[in-house]
DSSP file (Angstrom, degrees, kcal/mol; ACC not computed):
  #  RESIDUE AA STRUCTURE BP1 BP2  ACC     N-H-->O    O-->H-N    N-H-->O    O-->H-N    TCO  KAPPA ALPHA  PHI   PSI    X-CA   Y-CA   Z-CA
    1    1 A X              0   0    0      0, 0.0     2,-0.3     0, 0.0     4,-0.0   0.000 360.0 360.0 360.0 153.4  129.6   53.5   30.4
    2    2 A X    >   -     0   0    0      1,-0.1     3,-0.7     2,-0.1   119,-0.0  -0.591 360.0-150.8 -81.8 105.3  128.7   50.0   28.6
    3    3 A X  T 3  S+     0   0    0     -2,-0.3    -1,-0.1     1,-0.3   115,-0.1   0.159  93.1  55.6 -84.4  25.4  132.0   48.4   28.5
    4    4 A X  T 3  S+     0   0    0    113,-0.1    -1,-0.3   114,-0.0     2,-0.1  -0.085  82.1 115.9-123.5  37.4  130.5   46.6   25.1
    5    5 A X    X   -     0   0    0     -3,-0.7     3,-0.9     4,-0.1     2,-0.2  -0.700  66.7  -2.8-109.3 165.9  129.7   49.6   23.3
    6    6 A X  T >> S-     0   0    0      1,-0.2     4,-1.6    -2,-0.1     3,-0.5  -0.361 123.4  -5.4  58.5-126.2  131.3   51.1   19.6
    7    7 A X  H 3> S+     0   0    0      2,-0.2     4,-3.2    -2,-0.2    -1,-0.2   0.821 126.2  55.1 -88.8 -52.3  134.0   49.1   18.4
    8    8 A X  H <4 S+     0   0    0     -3,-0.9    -1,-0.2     1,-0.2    -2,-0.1   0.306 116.4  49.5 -97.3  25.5  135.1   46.2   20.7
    9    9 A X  H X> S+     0   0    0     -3,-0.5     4,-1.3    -4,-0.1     3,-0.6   0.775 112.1  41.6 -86.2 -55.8  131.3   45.3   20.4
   10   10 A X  H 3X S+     0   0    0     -4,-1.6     4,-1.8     1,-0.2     5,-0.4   0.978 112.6  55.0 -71.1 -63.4  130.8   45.4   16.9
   11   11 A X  H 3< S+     0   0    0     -4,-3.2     4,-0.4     2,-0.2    -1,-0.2   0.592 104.2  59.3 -50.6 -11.4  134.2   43.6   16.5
   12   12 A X  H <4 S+     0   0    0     -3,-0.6     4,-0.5    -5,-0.2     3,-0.4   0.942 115.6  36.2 -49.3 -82.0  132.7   40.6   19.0
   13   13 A X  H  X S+     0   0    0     -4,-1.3     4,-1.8     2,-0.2    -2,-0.2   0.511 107.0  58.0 -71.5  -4.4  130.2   40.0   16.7
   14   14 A X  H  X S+     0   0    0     -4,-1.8     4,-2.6     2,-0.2    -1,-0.2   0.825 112.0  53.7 -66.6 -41.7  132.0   40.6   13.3
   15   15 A X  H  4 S+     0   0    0     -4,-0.4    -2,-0.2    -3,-0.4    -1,-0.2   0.678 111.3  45.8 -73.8 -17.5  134.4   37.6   14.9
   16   16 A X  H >> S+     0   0    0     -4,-0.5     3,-1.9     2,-0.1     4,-1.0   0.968 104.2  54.7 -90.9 -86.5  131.5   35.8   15.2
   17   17 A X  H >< S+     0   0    0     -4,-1.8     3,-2.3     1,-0.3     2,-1.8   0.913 106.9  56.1  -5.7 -83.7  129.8   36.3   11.9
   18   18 A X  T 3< S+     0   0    0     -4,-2.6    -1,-0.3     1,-0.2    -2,-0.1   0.161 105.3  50.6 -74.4  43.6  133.0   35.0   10.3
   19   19 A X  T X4 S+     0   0    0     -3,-1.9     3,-2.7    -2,-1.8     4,-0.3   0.118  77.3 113.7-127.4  -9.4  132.8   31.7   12.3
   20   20 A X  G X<  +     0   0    0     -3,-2.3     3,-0.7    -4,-1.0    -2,-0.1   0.792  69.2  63.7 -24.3 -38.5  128.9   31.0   11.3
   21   21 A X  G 3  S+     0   0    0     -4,-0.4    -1,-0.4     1,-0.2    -4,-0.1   0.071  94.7  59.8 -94.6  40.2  129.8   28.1    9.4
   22   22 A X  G <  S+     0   0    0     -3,-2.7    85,-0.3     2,-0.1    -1,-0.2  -0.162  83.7 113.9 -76.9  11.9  131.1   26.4   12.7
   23   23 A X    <   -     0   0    0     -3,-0.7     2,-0.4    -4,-0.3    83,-0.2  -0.080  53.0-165.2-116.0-174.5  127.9   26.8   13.8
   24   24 A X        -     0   0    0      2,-0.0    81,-1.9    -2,-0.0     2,-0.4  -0.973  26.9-108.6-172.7 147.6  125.5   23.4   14.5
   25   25 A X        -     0   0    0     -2,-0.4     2,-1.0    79,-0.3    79,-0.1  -0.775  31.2-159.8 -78.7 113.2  122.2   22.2   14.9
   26   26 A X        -     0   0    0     -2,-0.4    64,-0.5    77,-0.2    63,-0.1  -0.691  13.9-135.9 -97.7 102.6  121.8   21.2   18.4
   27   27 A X        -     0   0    0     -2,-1.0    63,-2.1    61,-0.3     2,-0.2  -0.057  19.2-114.9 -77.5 157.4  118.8   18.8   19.0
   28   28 A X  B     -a   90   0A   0     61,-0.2     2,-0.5    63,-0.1    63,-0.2  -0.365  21.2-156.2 -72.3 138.7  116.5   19.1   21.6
   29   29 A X        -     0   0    0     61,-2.9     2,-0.8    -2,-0.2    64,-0.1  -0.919  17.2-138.3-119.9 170.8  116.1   16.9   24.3
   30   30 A X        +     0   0    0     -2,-0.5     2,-0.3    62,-0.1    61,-0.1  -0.842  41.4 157.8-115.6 112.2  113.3   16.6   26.1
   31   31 A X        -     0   0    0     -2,-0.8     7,-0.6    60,-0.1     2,-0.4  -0.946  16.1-178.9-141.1 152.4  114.6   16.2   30.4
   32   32 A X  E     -B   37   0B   0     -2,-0.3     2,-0.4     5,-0.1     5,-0.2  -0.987  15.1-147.4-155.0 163.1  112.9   16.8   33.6
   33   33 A X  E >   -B   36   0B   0      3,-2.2     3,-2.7    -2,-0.4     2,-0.2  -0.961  64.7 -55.9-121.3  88.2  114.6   16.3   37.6
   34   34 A X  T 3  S-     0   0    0     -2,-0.4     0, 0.0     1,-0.3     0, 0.0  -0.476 124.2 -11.5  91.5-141.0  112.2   15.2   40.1
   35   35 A X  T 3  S+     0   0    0     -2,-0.2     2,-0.6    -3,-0.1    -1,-0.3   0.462 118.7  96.8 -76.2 -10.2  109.4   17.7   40.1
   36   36 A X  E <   +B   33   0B   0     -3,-2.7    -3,-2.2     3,-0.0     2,-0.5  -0.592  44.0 177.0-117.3 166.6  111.2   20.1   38.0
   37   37 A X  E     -B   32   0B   0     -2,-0.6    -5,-0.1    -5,-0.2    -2,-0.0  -0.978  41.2 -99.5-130.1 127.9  110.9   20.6   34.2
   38   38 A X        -     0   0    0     -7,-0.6     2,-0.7    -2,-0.5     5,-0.1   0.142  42.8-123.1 -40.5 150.7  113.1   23.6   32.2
   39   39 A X    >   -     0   0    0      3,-0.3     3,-1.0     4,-0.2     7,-0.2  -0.889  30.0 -85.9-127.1 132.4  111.0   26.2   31.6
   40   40 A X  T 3  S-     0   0    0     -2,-0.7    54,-0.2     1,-0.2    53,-0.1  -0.012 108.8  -0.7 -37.6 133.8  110.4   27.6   28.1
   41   41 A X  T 3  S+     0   0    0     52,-0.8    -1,-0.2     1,-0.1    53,-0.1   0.733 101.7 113.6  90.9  34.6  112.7   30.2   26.6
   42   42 A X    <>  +     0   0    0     -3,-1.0     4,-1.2    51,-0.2    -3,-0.3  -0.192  26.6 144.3-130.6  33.1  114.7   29.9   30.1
   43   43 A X  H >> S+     0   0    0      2,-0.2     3,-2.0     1,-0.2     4,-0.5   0.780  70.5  52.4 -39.7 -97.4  118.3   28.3   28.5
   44   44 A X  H >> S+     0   0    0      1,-0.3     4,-2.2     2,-0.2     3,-0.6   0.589 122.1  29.4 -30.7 -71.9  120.7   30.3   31.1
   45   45 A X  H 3> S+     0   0    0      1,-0.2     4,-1.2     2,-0.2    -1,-0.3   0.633 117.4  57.9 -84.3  10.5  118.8   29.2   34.3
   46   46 A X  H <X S+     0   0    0     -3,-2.0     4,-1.9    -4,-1.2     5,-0.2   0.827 113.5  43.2 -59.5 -48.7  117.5   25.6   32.8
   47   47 A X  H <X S+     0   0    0     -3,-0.6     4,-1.8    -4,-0.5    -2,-0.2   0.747 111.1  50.2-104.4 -16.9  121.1   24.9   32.2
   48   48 A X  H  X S+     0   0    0     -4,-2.2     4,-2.1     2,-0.2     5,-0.2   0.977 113.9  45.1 -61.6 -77.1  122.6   26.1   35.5
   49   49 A X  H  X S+     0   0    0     -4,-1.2     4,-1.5     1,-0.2     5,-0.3   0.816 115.4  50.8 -56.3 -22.9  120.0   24.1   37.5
   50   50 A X  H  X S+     0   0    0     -4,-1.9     4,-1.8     1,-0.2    -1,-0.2   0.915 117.1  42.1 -82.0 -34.0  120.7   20.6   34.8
   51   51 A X  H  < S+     0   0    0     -4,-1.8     6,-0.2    -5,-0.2    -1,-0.2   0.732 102.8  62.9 -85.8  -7.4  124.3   20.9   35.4
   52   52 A X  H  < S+     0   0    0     -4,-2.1    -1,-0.2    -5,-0.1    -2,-0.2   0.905 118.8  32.5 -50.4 -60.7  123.9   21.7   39.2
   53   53 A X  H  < S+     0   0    0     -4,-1.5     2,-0.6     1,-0.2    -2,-0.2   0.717 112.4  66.2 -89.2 -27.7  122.4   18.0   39.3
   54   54 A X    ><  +     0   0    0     -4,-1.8     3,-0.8    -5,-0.3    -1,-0.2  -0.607  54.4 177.8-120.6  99.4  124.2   16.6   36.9
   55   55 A X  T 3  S+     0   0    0     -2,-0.6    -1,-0.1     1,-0.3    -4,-0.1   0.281  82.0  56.2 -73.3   4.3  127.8   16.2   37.6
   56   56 A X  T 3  S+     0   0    0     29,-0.0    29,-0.4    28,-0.0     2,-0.4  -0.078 104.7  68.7-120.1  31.0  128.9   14.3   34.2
   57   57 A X    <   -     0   0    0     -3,-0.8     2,-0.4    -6,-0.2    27,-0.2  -0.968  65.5-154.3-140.5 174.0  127.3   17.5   31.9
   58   58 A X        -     0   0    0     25,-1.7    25,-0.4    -2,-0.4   -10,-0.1  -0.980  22.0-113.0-147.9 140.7  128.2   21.2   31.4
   59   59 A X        -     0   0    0     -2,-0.4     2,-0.6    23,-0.2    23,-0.2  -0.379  30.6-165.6 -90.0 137.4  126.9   24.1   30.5
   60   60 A X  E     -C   81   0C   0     21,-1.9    21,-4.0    47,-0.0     2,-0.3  -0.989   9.0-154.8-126.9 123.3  128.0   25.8   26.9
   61   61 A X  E     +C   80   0C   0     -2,-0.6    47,-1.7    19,-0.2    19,-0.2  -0.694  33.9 107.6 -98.2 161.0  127.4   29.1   26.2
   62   62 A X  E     -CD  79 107C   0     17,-2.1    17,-4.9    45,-0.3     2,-0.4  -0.898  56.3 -63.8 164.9-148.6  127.1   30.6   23.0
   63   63 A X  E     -CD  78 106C   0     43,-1.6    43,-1.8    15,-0.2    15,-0.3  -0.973  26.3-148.6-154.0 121.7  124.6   32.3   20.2
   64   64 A X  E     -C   77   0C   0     13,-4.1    13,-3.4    -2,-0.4     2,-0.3  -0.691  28.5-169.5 -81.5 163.5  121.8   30.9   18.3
   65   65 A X  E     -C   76   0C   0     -2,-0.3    39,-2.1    11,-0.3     2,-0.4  -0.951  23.2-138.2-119.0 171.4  121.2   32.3   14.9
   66   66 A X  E     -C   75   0C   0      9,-1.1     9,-0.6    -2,-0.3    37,-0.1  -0.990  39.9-103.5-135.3 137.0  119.1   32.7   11.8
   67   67 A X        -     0   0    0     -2,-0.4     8,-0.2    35,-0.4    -1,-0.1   0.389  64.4 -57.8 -62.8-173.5  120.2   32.7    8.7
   68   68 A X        -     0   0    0      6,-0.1     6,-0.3     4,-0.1     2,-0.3  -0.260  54.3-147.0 -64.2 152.5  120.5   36.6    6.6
   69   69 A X    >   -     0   0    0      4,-2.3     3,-3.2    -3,-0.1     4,-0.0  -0.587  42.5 -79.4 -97.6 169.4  116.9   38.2    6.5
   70   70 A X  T 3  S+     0   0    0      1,-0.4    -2,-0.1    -2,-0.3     0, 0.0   0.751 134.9  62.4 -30.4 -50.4  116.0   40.5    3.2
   71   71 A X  T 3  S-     0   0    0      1,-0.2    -1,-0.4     2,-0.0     3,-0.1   0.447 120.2-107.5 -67.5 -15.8  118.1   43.3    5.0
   72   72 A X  S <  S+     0   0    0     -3,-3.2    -2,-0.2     1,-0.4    -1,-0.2   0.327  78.0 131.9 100.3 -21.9  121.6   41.1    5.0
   73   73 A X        -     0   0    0     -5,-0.1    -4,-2.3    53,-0.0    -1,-0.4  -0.596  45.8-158.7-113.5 162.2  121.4   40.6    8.7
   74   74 A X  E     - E   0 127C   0     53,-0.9    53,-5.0    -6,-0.3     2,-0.5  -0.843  17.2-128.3 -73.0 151.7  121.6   37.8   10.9
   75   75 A X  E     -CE  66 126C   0     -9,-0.6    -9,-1.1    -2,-0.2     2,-0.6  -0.924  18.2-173.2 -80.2  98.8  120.2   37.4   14.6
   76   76 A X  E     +CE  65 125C   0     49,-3.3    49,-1.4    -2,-0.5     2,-0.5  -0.858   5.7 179.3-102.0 137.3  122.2   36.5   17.0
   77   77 A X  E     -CE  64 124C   0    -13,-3.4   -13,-4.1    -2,-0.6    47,-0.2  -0.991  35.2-110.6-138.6 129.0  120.7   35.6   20.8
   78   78 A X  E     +C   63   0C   0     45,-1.3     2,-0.4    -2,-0.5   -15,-0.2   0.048  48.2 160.7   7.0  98.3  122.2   34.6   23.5
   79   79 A X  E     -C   62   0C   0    -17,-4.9   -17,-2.1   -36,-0.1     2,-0.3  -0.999  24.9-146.8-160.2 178.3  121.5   31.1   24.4
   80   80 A X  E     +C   61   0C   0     -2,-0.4     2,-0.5   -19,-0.2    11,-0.3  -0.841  17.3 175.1-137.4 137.8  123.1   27.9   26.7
   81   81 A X  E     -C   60   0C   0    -21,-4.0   -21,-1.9    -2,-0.3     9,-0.2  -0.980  27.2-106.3-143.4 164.2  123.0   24.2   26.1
   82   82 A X  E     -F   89   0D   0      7,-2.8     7,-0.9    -2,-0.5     2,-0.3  -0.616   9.7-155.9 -77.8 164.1  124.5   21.2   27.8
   83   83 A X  E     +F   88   0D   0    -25,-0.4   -25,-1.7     5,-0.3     2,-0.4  -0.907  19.1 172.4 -64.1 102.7  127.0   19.2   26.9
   84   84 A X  E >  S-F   87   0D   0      3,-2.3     3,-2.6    -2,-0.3   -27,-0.1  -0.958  78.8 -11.8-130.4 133.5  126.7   15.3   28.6
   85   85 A X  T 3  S-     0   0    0    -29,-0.4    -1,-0.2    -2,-0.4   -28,-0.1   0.825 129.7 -53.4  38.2  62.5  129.3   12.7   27.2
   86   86 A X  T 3  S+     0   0    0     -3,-0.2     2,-0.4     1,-0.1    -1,-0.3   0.658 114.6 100.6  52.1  28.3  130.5   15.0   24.2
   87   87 A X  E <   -F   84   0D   0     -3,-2.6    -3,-2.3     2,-0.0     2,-0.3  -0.968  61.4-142.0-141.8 124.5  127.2   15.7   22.7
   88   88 A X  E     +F   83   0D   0     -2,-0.4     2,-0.3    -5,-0.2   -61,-0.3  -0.660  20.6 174.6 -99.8 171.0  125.4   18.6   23.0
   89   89 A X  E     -F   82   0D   0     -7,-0.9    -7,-2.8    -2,-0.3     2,-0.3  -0.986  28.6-122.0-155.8 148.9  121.9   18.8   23.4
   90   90 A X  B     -a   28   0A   0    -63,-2.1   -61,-2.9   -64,-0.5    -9,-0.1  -0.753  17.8-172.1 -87.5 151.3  119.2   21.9   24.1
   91   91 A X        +     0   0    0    -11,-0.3     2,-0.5    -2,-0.3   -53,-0.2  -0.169  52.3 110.5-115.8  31.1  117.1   21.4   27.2
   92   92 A X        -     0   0    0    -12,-0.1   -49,-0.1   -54,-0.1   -51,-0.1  -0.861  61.4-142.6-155.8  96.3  115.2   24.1   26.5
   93   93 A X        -     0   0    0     -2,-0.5   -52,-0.8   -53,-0.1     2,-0.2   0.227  24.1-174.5 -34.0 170.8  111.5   24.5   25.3
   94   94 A X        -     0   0    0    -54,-0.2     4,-0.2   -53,-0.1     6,-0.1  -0.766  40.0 -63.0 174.9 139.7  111.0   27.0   23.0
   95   95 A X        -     0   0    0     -2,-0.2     3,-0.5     1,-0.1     5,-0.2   0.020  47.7-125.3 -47.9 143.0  107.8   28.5   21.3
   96   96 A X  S    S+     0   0    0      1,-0.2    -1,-0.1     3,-0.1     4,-0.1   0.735 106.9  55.4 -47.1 -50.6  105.9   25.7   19.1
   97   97 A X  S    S+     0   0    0      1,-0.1     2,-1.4     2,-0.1    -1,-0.2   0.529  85.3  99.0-101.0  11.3  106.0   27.9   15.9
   98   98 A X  S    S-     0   0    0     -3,-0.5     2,-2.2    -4,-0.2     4,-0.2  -0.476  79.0-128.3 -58.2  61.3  109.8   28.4   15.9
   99   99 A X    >   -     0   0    0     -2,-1.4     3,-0.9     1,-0.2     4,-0.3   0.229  24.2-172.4 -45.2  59.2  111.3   26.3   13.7
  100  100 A X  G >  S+     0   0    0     -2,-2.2     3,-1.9     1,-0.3    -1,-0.2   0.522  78.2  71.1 -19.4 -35.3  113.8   24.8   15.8
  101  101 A X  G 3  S+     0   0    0      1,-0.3    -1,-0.3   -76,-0.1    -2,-0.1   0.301  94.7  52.8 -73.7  10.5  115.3   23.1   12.8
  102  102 A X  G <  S+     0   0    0     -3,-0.9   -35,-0.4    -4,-0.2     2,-0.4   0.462  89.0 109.5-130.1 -13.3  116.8   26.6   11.1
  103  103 A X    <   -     0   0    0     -3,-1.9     2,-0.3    -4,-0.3   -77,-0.2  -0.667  51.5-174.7 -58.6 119.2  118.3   27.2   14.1
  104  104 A X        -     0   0    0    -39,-2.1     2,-0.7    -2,-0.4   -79,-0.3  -0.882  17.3-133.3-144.0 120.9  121.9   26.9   14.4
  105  105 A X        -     0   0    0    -81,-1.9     2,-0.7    -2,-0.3   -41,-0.2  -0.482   9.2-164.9 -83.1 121.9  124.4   27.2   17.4
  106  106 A X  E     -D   63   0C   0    -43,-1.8   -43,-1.6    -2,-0.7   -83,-0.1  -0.886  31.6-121.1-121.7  95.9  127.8   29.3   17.4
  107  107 A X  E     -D   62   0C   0     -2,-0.7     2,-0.3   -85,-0.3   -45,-0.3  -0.205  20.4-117.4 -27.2 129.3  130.0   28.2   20.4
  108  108 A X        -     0   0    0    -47,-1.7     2,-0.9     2,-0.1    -1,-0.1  -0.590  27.9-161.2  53.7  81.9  130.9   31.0   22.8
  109  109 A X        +     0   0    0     -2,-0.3     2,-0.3    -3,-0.1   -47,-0.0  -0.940  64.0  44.5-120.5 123.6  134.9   31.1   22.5
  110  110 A X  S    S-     0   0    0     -2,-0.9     2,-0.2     4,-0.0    -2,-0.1  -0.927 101.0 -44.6 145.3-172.4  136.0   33.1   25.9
  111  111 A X     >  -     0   0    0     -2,-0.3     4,-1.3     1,-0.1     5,-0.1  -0.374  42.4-116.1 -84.5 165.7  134.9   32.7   29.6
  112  112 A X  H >> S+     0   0    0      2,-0.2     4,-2.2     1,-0.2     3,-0.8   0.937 117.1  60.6 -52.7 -61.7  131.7   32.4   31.0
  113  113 A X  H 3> S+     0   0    0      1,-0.2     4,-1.9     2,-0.2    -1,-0.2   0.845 107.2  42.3 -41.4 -50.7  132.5   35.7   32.6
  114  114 A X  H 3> S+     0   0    0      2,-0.2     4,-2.1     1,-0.2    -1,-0.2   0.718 112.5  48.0 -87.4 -16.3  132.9   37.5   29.5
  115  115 A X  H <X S+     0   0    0     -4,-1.3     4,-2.2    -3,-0.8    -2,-0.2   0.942 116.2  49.4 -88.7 -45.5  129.9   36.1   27.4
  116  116 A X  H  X S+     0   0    0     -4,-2.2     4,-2.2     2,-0.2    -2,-0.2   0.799 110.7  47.7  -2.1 -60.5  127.9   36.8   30.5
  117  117 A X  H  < S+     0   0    0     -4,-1.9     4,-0.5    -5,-0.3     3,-0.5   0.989 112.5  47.4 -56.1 -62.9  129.4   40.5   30.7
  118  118 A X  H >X S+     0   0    0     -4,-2.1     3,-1.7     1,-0.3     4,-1.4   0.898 114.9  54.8 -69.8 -49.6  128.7   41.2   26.6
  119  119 A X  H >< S+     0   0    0     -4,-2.2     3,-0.8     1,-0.3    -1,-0.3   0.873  86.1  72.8 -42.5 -50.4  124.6   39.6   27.4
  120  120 A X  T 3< S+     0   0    0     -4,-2.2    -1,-0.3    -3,-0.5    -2,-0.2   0.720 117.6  17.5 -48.8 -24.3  123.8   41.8   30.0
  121  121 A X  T <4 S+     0   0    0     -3,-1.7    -1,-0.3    -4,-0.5    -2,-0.2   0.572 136.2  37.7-123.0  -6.1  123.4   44.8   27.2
  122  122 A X    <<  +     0   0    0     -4,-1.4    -1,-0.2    -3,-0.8    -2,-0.2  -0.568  49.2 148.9-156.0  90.1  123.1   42.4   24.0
  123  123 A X  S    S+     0   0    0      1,-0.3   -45,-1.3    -2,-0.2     2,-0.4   0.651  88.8  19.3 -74.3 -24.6  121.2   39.2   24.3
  124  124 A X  E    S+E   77   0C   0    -47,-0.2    -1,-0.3    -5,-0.2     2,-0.2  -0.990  71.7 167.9-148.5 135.2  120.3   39.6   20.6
  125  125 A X  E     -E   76   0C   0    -49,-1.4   -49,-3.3    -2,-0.4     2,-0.6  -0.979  29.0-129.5-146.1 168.8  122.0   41.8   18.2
  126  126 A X  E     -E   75   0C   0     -2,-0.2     2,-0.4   -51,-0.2     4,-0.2  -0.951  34.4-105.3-125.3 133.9  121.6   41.9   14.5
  127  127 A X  E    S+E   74   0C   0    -53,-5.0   -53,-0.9    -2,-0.6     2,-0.1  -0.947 100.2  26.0-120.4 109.3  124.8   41.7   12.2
  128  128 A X  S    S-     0   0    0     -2,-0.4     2,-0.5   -55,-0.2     3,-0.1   0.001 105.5-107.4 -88.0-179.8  125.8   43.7   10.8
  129  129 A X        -     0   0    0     -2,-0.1    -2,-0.2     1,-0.1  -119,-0.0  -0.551  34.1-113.1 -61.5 106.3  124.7   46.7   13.0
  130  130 A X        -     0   0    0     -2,-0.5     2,-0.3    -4,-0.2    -1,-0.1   0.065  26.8-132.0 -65.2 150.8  121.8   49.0   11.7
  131  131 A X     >  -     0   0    0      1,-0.1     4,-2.2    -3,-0.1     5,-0.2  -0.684  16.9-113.3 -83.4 153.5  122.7   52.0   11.0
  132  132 A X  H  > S+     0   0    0     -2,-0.3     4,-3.6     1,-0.2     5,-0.3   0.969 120.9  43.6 -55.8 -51.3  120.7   55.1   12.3
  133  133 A X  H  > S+     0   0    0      2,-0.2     4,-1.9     1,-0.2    -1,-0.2   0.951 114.7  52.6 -70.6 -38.0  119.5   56.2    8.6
  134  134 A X  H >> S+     0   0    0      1,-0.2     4,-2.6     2,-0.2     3,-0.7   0.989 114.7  50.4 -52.6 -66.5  118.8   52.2    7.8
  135  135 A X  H >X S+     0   0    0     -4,-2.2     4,-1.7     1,-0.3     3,-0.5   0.844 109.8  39.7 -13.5 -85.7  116.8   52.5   10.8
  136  136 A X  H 3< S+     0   0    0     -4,-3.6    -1,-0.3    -5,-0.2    -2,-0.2   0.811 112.7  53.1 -23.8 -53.7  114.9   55.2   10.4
  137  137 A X  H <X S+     0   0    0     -4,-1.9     4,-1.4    -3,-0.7     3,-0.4   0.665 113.1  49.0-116.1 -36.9  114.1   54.5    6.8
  138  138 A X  H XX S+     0   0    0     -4,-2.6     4,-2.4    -3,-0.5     3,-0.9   0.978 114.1  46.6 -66.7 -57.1  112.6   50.2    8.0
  139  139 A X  H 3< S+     0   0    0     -4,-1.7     6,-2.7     1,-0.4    -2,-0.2   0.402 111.4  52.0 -90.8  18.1  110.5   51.6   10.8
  140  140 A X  H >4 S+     0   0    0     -3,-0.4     3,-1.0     4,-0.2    -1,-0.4   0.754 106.4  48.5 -92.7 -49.6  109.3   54.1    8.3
  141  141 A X  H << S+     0   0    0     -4,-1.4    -2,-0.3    -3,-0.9    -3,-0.1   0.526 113.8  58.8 -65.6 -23.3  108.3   51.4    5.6
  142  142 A X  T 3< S-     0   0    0     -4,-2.4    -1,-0.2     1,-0.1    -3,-0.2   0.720 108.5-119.4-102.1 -20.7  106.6   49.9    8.7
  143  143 A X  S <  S+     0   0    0     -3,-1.0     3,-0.3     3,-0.1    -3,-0.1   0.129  90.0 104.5 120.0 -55.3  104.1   52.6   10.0
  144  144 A X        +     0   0    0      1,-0.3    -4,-0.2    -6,-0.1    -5,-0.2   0.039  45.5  80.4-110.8 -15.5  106.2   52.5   13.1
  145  145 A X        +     0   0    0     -6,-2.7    -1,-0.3    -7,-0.2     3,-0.2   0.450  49.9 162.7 -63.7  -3.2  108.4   55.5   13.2
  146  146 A X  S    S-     0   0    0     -3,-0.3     2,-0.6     1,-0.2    -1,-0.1   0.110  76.6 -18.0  15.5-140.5  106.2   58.6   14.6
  147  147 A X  S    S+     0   0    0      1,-0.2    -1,-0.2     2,-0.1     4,-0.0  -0.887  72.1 168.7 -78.5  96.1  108.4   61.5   15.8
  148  148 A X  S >  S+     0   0    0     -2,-0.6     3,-1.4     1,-0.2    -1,-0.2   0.691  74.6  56.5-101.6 -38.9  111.5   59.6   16.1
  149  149 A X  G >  S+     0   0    0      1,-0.3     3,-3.7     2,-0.2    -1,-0.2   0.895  85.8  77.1 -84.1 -37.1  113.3   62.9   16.5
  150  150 A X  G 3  S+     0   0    0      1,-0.3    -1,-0.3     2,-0.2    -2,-0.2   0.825  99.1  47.5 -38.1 -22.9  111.2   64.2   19.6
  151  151 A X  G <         0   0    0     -3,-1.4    -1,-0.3     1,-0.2    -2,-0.2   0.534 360.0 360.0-103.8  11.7  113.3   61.7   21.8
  152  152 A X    <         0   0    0     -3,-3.7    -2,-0.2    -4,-0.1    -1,-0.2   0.338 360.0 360.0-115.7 360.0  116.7   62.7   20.4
């Protein structure tokens, strides 16, 4: 069973949610090691391999977001940055019609281990948590529901 599932998932990100104005714009830098250069929309192992080589920075995990959509919700995903000589900074390309600049980063408070654990089944979740009937009732306005019930 999903040891993030129900309650002490949704309560992860509820804590989370009410720290959003902690949250910071982290500017990009632009870095490359030798022959190798971070590879777009590849934060986790980007930042592994810059803090492998560079022994005065450190990898911070934590959750970009974007601010409520129509629905209420924020996005939050799953993302890694450095920290070198108290400043962090993203090393980490990301598609050209993103607007990096709306983006905003929400520290990680916990182990490596445990933000690690809660990615492996929600690299992005949206908060709060649709409900089935909310569900239904978007991908219905979209076109996009068929027989929804055929897989249930």
């Amino acid at each position: 069973m999903d040891a993030w599932a129900g309650s002490e998932c949704d309560g992860y990100f509820a804590r989370l949610y009410e720290r959003t104005s902690d949250a910071v714009n982290v500017p990009f830098q632009e870095v490359r090691h030798g022959g190798w250069e971070p590879k777009k929309n590849g934060c986790h192992p980007n930042v592994a391999f810059w803090t492998a080589q560079h022994k005065d920075c450190k990898a911070v995990r934590g959750w970009l977001f974007w601010p409520p959509d129509q629905t209420g919700r924020v996005k939050f995903i799953a993302h890694s940055v450095v920290e070198c000589q108290g400043e962090l900074v993203d090393i980490t390309p990301i598609d050209q019609n993103t607007p990096r600049e709306a983006l905003r980063f929400l520290q990680h408070l916990g182990t490596e281990e445990k933000f690690f654990n809660i990615t492996k089944n929600h690299s992005q979740f949206d908060y709060p948590p649709w409900t089935w009937e909310e569900w239904r009732k978007s991908q219905a306005l979209r076109g996009t529901e068929g027989d929804v019930d055929a897989d249930w």
